[in-house]
TIDRENLO-133785 format. One line per field, with one value per residue (C-alpha): residue number from 1; residue in one letter; z, y, x. Coordinates in nm, 2 decimals. Example, Ala and Ser with C-alpha at 12.3 -4.5 7.8 and 13.67 -1.06 7.14 Angstrom:
BEGIN
n = c(1|2) $
res = c(a|s) $
pz = c(0.78|0.71) $
py = c(-0.45|-0.11) $
px = c(1.23|1.37) $
***
This chain:
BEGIN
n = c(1|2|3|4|5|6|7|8|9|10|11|12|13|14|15|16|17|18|19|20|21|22|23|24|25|26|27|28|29|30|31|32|33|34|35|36|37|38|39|40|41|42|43|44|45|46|47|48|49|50|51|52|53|54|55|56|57|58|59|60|61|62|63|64|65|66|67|68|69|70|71|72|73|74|75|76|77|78|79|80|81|82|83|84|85|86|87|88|89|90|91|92|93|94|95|96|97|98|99|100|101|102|103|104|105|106|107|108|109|110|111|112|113|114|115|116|117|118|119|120|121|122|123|124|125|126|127|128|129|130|131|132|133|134|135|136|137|138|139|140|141|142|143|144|145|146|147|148|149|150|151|152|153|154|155|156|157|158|159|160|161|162|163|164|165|166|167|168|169|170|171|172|173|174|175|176|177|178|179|180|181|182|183|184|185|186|187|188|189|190|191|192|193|194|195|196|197|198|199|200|201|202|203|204|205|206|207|208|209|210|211|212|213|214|215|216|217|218|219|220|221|222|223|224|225|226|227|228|229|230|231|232|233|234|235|236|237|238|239|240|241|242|243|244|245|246|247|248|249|250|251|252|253|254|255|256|257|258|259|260|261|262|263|264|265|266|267|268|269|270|271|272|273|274|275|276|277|278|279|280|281|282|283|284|285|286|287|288|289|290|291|292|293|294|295|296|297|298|299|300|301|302|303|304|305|306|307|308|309|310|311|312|313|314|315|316|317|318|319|320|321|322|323|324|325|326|327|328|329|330|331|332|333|334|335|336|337|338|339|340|341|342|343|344|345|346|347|348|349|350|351|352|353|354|355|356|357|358|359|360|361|362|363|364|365|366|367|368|369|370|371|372|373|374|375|376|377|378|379|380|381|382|383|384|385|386|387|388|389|390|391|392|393|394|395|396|397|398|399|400|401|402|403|404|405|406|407|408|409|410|411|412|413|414|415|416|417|418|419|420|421|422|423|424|425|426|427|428|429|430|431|432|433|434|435|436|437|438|439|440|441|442|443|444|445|446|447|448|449|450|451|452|453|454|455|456|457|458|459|460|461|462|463|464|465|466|467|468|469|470|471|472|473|474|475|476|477|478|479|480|481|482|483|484|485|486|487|488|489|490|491|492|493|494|495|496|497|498|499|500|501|502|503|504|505|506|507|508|509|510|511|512|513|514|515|516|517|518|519|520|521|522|523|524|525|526|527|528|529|530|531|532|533|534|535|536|537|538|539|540|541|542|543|544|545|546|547|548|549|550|551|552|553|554|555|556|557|558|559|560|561|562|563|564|565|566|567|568|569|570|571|572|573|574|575|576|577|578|579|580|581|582|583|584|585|586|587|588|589|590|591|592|593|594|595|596) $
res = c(x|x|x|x|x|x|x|x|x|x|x|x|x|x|x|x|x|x|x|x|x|x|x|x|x|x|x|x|x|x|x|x|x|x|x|x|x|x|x|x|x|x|x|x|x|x|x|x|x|x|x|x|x|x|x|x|x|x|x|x|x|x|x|x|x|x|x|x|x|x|x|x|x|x|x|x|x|x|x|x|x|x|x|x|x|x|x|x|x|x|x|x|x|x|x|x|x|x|x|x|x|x|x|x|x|x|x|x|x|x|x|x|x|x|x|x|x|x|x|x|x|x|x|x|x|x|x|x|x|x|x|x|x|x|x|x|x|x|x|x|x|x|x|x|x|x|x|x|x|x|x|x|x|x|x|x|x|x|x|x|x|x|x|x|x|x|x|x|x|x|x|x|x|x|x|x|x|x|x|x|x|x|x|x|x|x|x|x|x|x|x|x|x|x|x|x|x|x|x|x|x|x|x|x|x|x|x|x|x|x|x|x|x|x|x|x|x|x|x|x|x|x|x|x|x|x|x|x|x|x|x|x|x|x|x|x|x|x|x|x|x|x|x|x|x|x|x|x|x|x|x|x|x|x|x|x|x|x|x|x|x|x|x|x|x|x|x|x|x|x|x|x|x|x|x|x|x|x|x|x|x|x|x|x|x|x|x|x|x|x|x|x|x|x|x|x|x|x|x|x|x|x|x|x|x|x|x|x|x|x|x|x|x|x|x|x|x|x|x|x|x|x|x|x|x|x|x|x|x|x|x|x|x|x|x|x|x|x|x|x|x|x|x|x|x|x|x|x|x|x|x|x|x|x|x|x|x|x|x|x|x|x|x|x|x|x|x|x|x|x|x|x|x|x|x|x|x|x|x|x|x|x|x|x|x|x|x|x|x|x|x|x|x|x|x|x|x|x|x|x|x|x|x|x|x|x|x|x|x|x|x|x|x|x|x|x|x|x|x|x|x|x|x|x|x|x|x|x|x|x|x|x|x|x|x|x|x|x|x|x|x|x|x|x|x|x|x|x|x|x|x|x|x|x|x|x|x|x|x|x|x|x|x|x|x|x|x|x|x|x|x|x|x|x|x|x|x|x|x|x|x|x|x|x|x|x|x|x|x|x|x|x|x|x|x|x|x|x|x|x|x|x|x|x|x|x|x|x|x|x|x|x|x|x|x|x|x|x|x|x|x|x|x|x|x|x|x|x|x|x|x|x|x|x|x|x|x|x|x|x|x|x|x|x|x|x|x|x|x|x|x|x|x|x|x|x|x|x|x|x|x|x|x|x|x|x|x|x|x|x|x|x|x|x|x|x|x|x|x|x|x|x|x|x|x|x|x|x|x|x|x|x|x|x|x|x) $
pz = c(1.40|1.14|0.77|0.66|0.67|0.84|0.71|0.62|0.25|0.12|0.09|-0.25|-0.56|-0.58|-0.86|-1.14|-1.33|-1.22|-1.58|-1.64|-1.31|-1.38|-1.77|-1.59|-1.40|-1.62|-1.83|-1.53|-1.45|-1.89|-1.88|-1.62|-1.74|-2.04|-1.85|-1.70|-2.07|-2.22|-1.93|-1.98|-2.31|-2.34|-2.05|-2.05|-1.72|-1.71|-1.36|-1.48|-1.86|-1.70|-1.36|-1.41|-1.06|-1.17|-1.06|-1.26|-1.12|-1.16|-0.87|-0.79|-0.70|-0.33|-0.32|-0.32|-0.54|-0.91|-1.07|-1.04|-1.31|-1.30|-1.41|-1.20|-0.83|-0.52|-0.38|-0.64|-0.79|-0.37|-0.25|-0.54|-0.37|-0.09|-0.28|-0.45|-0.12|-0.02|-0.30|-0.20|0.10|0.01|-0.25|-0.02|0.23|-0.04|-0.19|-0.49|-0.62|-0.97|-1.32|-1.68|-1.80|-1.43|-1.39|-1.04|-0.96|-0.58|-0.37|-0.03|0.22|0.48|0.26|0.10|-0.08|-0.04|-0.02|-0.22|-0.49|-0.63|-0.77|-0.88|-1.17|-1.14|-1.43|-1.33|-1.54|-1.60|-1.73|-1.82|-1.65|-1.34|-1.16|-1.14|-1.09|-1.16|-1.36|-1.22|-1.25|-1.01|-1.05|-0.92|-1.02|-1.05|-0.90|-0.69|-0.62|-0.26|-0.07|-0.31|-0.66|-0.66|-0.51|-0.34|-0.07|0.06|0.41|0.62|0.52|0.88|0.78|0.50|0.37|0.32|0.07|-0.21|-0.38|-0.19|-0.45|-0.27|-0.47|-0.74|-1.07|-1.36|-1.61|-1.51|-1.75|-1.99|-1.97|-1.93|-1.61|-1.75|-1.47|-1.21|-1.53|-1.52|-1.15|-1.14|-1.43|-1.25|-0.93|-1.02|-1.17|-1.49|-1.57|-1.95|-1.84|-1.49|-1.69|-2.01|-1.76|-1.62|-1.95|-2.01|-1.70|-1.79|-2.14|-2.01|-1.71|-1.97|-2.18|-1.85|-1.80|-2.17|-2.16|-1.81|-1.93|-2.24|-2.04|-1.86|-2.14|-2.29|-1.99|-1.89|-1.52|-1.31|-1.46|-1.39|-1.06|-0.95|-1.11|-0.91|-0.57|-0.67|-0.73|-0.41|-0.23|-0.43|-0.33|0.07|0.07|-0.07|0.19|0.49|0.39|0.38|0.74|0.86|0.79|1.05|1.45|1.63|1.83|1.90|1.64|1.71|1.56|1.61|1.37|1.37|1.07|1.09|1.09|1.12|1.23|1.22|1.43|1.83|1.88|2.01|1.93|1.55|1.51|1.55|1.59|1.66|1.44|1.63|1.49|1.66|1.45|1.64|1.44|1.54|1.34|0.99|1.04|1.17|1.35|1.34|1.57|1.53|1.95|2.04|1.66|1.80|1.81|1.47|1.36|1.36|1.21|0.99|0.68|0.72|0.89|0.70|0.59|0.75|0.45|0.17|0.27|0.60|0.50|0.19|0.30|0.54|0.31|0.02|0.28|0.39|0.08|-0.08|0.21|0.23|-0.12|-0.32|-0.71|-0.73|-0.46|-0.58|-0.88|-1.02|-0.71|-0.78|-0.61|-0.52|-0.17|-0.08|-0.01|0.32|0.45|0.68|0.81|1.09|1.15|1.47|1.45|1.76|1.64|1.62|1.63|1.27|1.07|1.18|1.24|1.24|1.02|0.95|1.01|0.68|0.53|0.17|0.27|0.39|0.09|0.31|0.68|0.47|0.35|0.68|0.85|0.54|0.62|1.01|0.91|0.70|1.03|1.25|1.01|1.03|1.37|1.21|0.84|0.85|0.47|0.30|0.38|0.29|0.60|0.62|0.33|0.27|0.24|-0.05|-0.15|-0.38|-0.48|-0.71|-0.92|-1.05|-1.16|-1.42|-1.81|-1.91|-1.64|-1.64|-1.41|-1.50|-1.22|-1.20|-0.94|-0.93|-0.73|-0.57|-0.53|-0.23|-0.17|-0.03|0.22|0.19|0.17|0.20|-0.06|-0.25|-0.25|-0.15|-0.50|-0.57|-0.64|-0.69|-0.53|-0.20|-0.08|-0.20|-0.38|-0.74|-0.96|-1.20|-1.25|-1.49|-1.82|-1.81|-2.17|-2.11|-1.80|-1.99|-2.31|-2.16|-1.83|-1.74|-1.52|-1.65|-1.43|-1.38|-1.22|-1.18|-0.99|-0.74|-0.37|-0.28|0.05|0.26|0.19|0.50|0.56|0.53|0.44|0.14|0.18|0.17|-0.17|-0.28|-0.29|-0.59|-0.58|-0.84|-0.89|-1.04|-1.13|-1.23|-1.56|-1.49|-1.17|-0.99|-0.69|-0.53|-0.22|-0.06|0.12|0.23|0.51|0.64|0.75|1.14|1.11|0.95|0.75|1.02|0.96|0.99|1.15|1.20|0.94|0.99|0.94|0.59|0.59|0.60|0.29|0.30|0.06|-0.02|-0.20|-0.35|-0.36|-0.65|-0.44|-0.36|0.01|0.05|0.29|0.47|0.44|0.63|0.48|0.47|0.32|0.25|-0.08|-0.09|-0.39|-0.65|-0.84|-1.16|-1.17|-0.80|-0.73|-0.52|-0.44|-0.35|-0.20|-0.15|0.14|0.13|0.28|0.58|0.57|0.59|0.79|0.93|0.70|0.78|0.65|0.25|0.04|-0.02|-0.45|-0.38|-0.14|-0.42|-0.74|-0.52|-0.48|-0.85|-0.96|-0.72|-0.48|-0.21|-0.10|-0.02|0.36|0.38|0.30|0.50|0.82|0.74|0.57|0.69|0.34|0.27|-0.07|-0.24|-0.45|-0.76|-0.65|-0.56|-0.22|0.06|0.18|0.49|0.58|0.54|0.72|0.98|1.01|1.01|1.29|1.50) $
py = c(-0.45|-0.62|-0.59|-0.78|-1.17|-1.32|-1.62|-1.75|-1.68|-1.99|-2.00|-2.02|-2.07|-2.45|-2.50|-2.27|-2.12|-1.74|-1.64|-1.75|-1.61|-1.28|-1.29|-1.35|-1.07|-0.84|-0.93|-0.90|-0.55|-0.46|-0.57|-0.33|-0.03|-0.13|-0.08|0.24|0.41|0.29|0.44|0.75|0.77|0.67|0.95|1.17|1.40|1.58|1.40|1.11|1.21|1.50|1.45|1.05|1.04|0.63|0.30|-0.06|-0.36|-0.76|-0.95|-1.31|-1.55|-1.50|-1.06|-1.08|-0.79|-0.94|-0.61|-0.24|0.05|0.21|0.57|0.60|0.74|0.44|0.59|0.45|0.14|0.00|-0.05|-0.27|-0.59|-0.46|-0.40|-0.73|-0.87|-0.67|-0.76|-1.16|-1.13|-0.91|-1.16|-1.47|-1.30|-1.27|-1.64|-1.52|-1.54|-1.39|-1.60|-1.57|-1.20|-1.04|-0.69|-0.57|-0.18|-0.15|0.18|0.07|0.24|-0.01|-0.26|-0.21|0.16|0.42|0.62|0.64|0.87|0.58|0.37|0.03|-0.17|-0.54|-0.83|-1.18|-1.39|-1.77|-2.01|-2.33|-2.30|-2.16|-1.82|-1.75|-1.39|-1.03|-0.74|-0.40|-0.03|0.22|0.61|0.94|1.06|1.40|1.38|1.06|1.19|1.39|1.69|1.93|1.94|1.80|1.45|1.65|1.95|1.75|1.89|1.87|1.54|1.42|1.02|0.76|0.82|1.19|1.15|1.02|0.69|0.39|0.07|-0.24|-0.51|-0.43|-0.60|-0.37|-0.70|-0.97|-1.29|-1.09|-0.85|-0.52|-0.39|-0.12|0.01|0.04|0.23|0.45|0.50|0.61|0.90|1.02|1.10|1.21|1.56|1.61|1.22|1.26|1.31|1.06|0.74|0.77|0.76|0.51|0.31|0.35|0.16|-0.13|-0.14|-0.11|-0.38|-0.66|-0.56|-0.65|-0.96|-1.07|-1.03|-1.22|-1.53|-1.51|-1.53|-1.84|-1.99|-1.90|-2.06|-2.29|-2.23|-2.47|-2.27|-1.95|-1.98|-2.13|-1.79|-1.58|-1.76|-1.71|-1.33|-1.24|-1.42|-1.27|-0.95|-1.05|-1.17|-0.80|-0.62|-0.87|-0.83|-0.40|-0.48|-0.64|-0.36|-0.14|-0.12|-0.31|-0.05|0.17|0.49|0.74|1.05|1.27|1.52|1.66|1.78|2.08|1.94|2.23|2.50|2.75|2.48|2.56|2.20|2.08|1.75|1.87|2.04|2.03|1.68|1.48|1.19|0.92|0.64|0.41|0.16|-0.16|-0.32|-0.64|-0.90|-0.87|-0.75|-0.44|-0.30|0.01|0.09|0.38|0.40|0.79|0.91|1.12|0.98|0.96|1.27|1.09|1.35|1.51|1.33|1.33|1.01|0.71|0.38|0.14|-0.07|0.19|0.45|0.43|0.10|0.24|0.55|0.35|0.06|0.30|0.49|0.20|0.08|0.42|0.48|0.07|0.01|0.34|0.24|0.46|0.28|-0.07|-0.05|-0.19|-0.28|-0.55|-0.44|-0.68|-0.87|-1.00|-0.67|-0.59|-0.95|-0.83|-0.51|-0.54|-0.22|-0.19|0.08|0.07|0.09|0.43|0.60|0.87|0.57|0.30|0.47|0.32|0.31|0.46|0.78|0.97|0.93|1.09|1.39|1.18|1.23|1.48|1.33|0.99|1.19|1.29|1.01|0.89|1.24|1.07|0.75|0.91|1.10|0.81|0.62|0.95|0.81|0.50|0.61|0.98|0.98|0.85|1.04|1.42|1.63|1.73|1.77|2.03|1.89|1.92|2.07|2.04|2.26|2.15|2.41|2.37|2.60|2.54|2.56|2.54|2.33|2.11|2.10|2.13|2.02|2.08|1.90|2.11|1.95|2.26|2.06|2.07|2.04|1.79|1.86|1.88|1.57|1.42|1.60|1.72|2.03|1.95|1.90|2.27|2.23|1.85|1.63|1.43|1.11|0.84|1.17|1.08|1.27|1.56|1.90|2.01|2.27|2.57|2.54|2.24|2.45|2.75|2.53|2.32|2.53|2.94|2.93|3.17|3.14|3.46|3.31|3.05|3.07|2.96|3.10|3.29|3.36|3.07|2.75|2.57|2.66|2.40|2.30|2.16|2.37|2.30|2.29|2.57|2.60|2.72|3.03|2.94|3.23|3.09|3.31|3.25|3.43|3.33|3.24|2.95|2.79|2.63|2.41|2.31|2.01|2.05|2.03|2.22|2.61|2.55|2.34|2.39|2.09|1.97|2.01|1.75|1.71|2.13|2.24|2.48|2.40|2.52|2.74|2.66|2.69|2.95|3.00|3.37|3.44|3.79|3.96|4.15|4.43|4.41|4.24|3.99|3.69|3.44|3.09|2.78|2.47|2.31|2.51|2.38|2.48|2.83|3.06|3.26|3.58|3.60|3.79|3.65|3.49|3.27|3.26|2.93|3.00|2.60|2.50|2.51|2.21|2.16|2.21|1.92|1.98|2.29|2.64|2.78|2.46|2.54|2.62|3.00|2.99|2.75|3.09|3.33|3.12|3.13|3.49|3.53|3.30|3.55|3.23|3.43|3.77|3.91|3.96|3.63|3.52|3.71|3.63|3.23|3.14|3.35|3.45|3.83|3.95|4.26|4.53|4.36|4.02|3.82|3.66|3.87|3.59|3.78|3.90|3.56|3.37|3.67|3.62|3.23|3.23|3.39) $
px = c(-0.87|-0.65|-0.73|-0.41|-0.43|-0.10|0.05|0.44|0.52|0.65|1.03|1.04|0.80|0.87|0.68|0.65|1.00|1.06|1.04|0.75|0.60|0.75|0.63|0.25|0.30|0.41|0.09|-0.12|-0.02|-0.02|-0.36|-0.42|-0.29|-0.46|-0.79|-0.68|-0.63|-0.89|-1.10|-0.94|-0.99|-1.36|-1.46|-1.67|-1.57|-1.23|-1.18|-1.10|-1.00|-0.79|-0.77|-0.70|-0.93|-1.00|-0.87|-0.81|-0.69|-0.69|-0.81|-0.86|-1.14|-1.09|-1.03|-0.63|-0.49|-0.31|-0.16|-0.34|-0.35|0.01|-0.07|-0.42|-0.43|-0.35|-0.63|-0.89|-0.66|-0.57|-0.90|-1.02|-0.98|-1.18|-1.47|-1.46|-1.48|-1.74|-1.94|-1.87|-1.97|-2.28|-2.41|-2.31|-2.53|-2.84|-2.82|-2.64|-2.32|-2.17|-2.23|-2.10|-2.24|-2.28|-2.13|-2.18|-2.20|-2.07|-1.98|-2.06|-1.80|-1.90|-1.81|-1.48|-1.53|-1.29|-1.66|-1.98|-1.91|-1.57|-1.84|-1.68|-1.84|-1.64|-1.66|-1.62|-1.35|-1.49|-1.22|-1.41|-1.68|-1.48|-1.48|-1.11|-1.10|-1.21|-1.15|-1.34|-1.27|-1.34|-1.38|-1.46|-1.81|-1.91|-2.26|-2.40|-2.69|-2.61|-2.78|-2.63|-2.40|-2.10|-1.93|-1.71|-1.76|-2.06|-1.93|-2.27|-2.41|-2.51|-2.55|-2.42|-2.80|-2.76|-2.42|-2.65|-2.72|-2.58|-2.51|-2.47|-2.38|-2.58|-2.61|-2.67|-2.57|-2.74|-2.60|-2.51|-2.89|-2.90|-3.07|-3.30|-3.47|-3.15|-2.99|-3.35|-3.31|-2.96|-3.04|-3.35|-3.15|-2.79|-2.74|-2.51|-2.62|-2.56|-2.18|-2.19|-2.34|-2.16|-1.84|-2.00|-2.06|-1.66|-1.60|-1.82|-1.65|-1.25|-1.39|-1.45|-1.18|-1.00|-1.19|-1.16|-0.74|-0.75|-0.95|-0.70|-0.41|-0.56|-0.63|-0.29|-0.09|-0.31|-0.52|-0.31|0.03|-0.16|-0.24|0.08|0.21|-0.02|0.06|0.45|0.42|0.25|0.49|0.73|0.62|0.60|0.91|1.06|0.80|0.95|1.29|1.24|1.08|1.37|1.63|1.44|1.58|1.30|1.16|0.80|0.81|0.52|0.35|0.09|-0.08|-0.44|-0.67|-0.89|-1.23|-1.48|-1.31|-1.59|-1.79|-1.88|-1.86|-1.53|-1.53|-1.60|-1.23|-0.83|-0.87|-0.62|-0.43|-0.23|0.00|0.21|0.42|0.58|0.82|0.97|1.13|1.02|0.64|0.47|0.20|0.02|-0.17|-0.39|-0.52|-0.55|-0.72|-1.01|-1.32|-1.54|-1.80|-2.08|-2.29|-2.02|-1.84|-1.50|-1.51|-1.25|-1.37|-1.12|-1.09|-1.07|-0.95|-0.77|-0.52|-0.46|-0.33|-0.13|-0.01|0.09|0.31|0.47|0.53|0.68|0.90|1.07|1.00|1.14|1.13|1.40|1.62|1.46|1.35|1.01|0.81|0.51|0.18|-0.02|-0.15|0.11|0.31|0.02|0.07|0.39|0.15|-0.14|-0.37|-0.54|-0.79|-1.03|-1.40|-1.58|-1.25|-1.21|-1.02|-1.25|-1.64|-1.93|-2.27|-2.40|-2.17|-2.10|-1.73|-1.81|-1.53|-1.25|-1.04|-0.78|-0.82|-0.68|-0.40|-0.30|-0.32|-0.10|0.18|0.15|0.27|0.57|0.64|0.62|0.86|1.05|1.18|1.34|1.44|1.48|1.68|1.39|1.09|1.02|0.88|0.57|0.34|0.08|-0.27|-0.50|-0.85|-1.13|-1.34|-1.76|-1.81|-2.14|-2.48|-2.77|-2.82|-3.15|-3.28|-2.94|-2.69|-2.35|-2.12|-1.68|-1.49|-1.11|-0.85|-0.64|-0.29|-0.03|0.32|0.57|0.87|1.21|1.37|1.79|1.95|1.65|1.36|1.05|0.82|0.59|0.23|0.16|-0.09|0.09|0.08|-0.17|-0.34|-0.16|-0.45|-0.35|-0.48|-0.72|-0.57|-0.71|-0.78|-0.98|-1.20|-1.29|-1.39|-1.61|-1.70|-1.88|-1.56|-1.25|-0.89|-0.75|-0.44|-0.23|0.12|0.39|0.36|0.64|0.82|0.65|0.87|0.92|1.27|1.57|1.87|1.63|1.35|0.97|0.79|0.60|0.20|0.02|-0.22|-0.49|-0.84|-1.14|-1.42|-1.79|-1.94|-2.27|-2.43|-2.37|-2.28|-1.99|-1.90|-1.51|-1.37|-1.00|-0.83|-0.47|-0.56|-0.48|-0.19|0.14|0.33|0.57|0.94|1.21|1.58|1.59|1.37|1.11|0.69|0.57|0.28|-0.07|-0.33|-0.59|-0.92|-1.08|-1.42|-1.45|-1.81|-1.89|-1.87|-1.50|-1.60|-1.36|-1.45|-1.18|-1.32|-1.25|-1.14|-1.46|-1.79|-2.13|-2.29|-2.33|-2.47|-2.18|-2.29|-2.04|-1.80|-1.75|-1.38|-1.23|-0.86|-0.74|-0.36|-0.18|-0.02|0.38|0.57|0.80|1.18|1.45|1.75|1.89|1.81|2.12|2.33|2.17|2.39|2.34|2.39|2.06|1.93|2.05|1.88|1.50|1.58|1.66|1.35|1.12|1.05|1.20|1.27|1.59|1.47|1.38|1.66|1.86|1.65|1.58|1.89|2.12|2.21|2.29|2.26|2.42|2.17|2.33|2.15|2.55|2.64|2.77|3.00|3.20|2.85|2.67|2.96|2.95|2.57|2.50|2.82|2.58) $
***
């Protein structure tokens, strides 16, 4: 199945001046990250205040991409256009269609969500009477209404119906009128709903503020200039996708990686399952082709909407690895960067299931099918990817205060590879993953949560001639009762290492009992009661190596040693590196050693 419309971009913008296409861009993608803060700002949750775990974006009247929020994550700003189109189609299907006033609430993973709890609220723009576009926001809520607390760690919801409340289109403005009773319906079945609709309030306001600066900037140009400028910019954008395209060898490049699924599970077909990409490049297009992706869960949730969550993770791949800002500078992102890419992803595989299988947990199976397509484009373009990266995990915190539930959604970062002529990056969210973490200050002012640690992993970099990036170790403990579930993936299989580097080192996630007991847990765990004073130790993943260990240069060996990121028997037995008691290079015994 494609998701990407093909067409020729034209050859050049033949009517409208390249400035002024470039200054309507520019103020398409400021109005954007205009959005994005003043989301931010007006929050109520730390995942999107903190965490930035929101999307903004500009879209036009037929669902092609304008500009997206720069500082939010690709996984939340990407899909927009999807939903939008989603929402068309939905309301075509009803007899309706959006008017002056509308704002439509959507989550629909069947119908362009990345999954239910990204709810999108999206404000038409009318110029003259005309629909000419949208401005909607998307972010991550804390509760949507699911079996138990949290949006995240929802690991045995066995259908779409069992991940909570399912918004479809829905408008909660209707002309400019307040929908009372769908506002009464979401507070009566969401817990923490003081905190959830007051974030989503601040998506409604930053939304029209979205819409208002659109429909100015019609207005300002006039709509004929402005959508001349639009149609020039995405094929703008082809044109610099097509052109990356073309630099390739034509050729087949193919990878394979797996994610854990359910590893405590009897059921076979639940775990170590399998992710396959294929990429055909010919010309100045691609295909990839997802054919061998195990088969979808259908009664687990770490299933990936097609559109949502699995093209995103594959466009924003493609993208970062032909398009580096820092080779090419400032890269638009719009539509017409997919039109050069066509996914096939055959139906009721994981990337492409089928309703009404649950998907609400496919936050880290996306991000691995995103670390496959870096490895499969590691066969063409080896100097500008990293090897493999270590997978994330989050963690709902949550309990009750006097009948109300307070709910925490932590995002437990992981690593990158080694990459040509550079260290893989320590502790950061990988891939189309962009959030950031949460202060501790913020956590223990707000939350009967207290972290006892926070710190590098040492001694399990992915060896390299640029080694693997470290994992962080983060412990979390309750001070009052509570309860807690996980969603992660990455404890069975090690970040794959790249051109003679070695695989990184897996993740792994402890709970402590009060009574000392301490219990190994898998990466996925269903809500489960915490007693305070009960821990859990969340130790990160470290990433692949790049190139051949014994090829570092060993002052690079000696300063990890120094900085306690390594031990002197690692080095010695990875690197080849032999240090004296005084902490200097050995260097007849390290030349004597890595001669072999």
């Amino acid at each position: 199945m494609s998701t990407a419309p093909r067409r020729q971009p034209a050859l050049k913008p033949d009517r409208i001046d390249p400035i002024t296409t470039s200054v309507i861009q520019g103020a398409l993608e400021n109005i954007a990250i205009e959005m994005g803060y003043k989301l931010m700002r007006m929050s109520y949750s730390s995942i999107i205040r903190e965490s930035e775990d929101f999307g903004a974006a500009l879209v036009d009247a037929e669902g092609r991409g304008l500009a997206e929020s720069a500082q939010s994550t690709p996984l939340q700003s990407g899909p927009i256009p999807g939903y939008v189109r989603g929402v068309l189609k939905t309301l075509a299907a009803r007899g309706d269609t959006f008017r002056p006033g509308d704002v439509v609430m959507h989550n629909d993973a069947y119908s362009g969500a990345s999954h239910g709890p990204d709810v999108a609220f999206i404000v038409p723009v009318f110029v003259q009477g005309r629909l000419i576009g949208f401005a909607a926001t998307t972010a991550h809520h804390l509760d949507i209404g699911a079996l138990s607390p949290g949006s995240c760690g929802i690991v045995e919801a066995i259908d779409a119906y069992a991940e909570g409340l399912q918004f479809k289109a829905i408008k909660v403005y209707d002309r400019g009128v307040k929908n009372e009773m769908v506002w009464q319906i979401v507070r009566d079945n969401i817990r923490a709903s003081d905190l959830v609709v007051g974030d989503m309030d601040a998506q409604v306001a930053a939304a029209r503020i979205g819409a208002e600066r659109m429909a100015e900037l019609v207005e300002r140009y006039g709509l004929e200039t402005f959508e001349m400028g639009c149609t020039a910019l995405m094929d703008h954008a082809e044109r610099l996708m097509r052109q990356a395209i073309a630099r390739l060898p034509d050729g087949v490049y193919r990878a394979e990686t797996a994610i854990d699924g359910y590893l405590d599970s009897d059921d076979p077909s639940k775990k170590e399952l399998p992710i396959v990409v294929t990429i055909t490049k010919k010309d100045d297009s691609l295909v990839v082709d997802l054919t061998g992706t195990a088969p979808q869960v259908p009664d687990r949730p770490i299933n990936m909407p097609l559109e949502g969550t699995a093209d995103i993770a594959i466009w924003l791949t493609i993208r970062s690895v032909l398009l580096d800002t820092e080779i090419h500078g400032h890269i638009p992102v719009n539509a017409g960067l997919i039109r050069p890419i066509t996914i096939v992803a055959p139906k009721g595989c994981l990337a492409n299931p089928t309703f009404p299988a649950p998907t609400i947990a496919r936050f880290c199976p996306g991000n691995q099918l995103a670390d496959t397509v870096m490895k499969a484009l590691s066969h063409a373009m080896p100097g500008n990817v990293s090897a493999g990266i270590g997978n994330l995990k989050v963690i709902a915190f949550s309990g009750l205060k006097d009948e109300t539930h307070w709910v925490h959604m932590e995002i437990f970062e992981g690593s990158y590879g080694g990459r040509l002529g550079k260290d893989g990056m320590d502790a950061v969210d990988t891939l189309y993953a962009n959030t950031r973490n949460n202060p501790i200050e913020d956590i223990e002012t707000h939350l009967p949560l207290r972290v006892l640690r926070y710190e590098l992993r040492e001694d399990v970099a992915g060896a390299g001639k640029w080694r693997g990036g470290l994992g962080s170790v983060r412990e979390f403990t309750f001070l009052s009762d509570g309860g807690a579930s996980v969603e992660g993936e990455g404890h069975a299989f090690a970040p794959w290492g790249l051109g003679g580097g070695k695989p990184g080192s897996p993740a792994e996630l402890r709970l402590v009992r009060q009574d000392g007991t301490v219990e190994m847990l898998p990466s996925k765990v269903p809500h489960m009661q915490i007693r305070a004073g009960e821990r859990f130790t969340c130790i990160g993943p470290a990433g692949g190596g790049y190139g051949n260990p014994l090829a570092r240069d060993p002052a690079l060996v000696r300063g990890d040693v120094a900085d306690g990121l390594l031990s002197t028997e690692v080095a010695h037995r990875d690197y080849g590196v032999v240090l004296t008691p005084a902490g200097t290079i050995d260097e007849a015994e390290t030349s004597r050693l890595r001669a072999g």
